[in-house]
C-alpha positions as CSV (number, residue, x, y, z in Angstrom):
1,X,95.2,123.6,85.5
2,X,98.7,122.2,87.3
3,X,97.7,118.9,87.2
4,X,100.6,117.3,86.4
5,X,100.8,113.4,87.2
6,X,99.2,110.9,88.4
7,X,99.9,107.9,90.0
8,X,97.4,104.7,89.8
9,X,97.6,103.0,93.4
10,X,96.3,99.8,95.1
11,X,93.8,99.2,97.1
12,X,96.2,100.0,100.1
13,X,97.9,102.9,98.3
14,X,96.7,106.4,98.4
15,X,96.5,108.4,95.8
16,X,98.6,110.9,94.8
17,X,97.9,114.1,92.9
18,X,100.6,116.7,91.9
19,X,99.5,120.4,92.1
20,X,100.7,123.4,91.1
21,X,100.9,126.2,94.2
22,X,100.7,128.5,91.2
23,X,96.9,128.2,90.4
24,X,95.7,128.3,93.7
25,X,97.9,131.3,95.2
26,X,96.1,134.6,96.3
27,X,99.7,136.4,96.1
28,X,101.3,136.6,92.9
29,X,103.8,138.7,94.8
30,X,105.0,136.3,97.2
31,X,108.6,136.2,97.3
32,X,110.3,133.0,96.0
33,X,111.8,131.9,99.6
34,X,110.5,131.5,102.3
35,X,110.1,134.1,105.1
36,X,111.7,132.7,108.5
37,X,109.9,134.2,112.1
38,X,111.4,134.4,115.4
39,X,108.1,133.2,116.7
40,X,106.5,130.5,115.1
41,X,104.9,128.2,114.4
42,X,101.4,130.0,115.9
43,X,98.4,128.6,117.4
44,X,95.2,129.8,116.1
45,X,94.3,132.5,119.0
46,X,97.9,133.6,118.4
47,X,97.9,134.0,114.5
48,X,99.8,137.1,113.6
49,X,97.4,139.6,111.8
50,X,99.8,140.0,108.9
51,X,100.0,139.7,105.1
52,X,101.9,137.0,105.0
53,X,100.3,134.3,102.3
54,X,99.6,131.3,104.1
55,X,97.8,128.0,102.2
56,X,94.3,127.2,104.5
57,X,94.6,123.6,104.7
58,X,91.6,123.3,107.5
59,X,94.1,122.1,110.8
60,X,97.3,124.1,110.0
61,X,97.8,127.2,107.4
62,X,100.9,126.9,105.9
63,X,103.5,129.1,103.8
64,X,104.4,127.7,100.2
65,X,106.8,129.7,98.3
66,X,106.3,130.8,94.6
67,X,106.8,128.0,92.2
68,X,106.5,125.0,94.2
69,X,103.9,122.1,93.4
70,X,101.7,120.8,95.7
71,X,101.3,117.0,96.1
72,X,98.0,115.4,97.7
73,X,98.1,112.2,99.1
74,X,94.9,110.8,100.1
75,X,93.9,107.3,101.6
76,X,91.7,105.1,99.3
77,X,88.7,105.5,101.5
78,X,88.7,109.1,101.2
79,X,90.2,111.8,103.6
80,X,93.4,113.7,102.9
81,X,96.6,112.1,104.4
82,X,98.8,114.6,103.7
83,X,100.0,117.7,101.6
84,X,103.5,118.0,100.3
85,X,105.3,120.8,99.5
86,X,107.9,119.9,96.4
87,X,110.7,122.8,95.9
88,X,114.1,122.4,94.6
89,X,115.6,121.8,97.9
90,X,113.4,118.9,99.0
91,X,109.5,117.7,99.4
92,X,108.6,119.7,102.9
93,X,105.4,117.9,104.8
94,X,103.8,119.6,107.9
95,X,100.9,117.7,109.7
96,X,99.7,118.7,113.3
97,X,98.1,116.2,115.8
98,X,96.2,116.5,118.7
99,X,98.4,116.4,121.8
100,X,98.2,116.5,125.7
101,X,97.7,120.1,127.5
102,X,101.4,118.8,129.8
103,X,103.0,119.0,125.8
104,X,106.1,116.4,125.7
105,X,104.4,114.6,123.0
106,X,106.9,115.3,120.3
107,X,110.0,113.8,122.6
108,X,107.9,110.1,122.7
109,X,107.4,110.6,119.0
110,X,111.1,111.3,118.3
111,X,112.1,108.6,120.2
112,X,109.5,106.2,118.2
113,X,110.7,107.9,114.6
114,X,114.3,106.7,115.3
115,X,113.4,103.4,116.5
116,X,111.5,103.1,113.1
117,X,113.9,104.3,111.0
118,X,117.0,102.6,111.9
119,X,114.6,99.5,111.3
120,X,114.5,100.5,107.9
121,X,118.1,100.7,107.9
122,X,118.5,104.3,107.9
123,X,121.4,105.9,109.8
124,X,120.0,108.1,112.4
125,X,121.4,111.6,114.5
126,X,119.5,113.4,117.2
127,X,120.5,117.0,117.9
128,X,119.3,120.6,119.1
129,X,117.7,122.4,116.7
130,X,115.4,125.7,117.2
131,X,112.7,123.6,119.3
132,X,114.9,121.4,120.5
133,X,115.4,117.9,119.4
134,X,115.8,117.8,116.0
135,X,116.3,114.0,114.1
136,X,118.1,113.6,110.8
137,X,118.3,110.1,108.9
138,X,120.3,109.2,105.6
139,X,118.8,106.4,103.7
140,X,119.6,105.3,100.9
141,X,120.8,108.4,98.2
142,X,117.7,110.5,100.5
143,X,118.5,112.5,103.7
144,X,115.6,113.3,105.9
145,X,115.1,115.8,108.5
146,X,112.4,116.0,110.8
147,X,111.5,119.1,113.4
148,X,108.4,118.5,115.9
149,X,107.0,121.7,118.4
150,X,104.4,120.8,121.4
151,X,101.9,123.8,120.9
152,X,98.9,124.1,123.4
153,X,97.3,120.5,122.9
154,X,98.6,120.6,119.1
155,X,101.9,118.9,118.2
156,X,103.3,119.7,114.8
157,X,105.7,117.5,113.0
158,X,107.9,118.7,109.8
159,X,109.5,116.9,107.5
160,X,111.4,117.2,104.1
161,X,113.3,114.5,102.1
162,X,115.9,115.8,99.9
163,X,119.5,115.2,98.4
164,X,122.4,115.1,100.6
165,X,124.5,117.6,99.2
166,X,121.6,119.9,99.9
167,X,120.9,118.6,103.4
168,X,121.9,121.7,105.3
169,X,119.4,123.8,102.9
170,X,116.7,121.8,102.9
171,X,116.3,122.1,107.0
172,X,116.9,125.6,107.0
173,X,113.6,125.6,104.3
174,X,111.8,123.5,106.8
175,X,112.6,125.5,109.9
176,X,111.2,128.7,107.9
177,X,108.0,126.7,106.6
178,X,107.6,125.9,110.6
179,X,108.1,129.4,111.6
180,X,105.6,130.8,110.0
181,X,102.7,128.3,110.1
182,X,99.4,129.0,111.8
183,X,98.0,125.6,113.5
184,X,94.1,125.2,113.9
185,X,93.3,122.8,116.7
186,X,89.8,123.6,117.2
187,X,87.9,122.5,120.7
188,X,86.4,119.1,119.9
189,X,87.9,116.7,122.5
190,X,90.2,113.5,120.7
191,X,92.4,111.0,121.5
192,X,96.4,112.5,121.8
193,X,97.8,111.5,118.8
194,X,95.1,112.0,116.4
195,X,95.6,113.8,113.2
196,X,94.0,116.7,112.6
197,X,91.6,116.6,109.5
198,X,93.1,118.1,106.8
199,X,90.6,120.1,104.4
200,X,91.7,121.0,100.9
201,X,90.6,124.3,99.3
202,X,87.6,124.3,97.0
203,X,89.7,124.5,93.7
204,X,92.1,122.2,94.3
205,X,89.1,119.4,95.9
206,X,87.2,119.9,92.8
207,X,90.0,119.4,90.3
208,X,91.2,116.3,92.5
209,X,87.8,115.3,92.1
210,X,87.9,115.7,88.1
211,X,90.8,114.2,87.9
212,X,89.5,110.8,90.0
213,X,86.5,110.5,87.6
């Protein structure tokens, strides 16, 4: 089993658990980078009907190239905050939300994320990327780059943190893992701006579950 460290936390910590993709992947084919399409990210009635590996993480189904780890972080009272991706190049997140039918959620959040971050005393750039606006920060020795798409009342948000030097690489990564990602809103009505639950496959649940005993 991958498991790999552990972090003890706080009451208002989560927890974190490191994964390896490796003992939870269906393909042990799957090439080592990750495949970019022209037509992504998908919602669910749209999900190509291809071979392509895709993690089912309950709200969005994404791709994880061969060899990277898989880092859970999950709020102290219980429910899954978020999944990381950790590759050479940078620790890609992907988290979808529930969003109006008019879309335009993403360019409030964009504007919010800046505002934020420049608080933190990041330096912060908007430009055009594939969806549009596209924000990259530098703070401290990290660089961040984050990628949001309005789907039909979904709104998915990307982000990886990496090195500098391998800024450039690192978004490229994140615009492939966008690409190709399926995302699951299902037809429950909720508040825009809720996450969508995130539900961990059985194996990787159950050894989380070990490893909290």
């Amino acid at each position: 089993m991958g498991l790999f460290g552990r972090r003890k936390r706080t009451a208002d910590e989560p927890a974190v658990v490191d994964e390896d993709f490796d003992d939870y992947s269906d393909d042990s084919d799957a090439s080592d980078e990750l495949v970019a399409r022209d037509d992504g990210p998908f919602d669910e009635s749209e999900a190509p009907e291809d071979d392509f590996p895709r993690l089912d993480l309950g709200s969005v189904r994404i791709p994880v190239p061969d060899g990277a780890q898989l880092q859970v972080e999950m709020d102290p009272s219980g429910p899954v905050r978020a999944v990381h991706v950790l590759t050479p190049v940078g620790q890609l997140t992907l988290n979808a939300y529930a969003a109006p039918k008019s879309g335009g959620l993403w360019r409030e959040v964009c504007g919010e994320l800046a505002e934020q971050l420049r608080s933190d005393g990041a330096t912060v750039r908007s430009q055009v990327g594939d969806w549009g606006q596209e924000l990259s920060a530098s703070l401290g020795e990290v660089s961040l780059r984050f990628v949001g798409v309005d789907g039909p009342r979904w709104m998915l948000r990307g982000v990886v943190a990496g090195p500098p030097d391998l800024a450039d690489t690192s978004a490229e990564a994140l615009r492939a893992m966008v690409r190709s990602t399926v995302v699951v809103r299902g037809t429950q009505p909720m508040p825009v701006r809720t996450p969508l639950q995130i539900d961990l496959p059985q194996a990787i649940a159950e050894h989380i579950a070990q490893a909290e005993q």
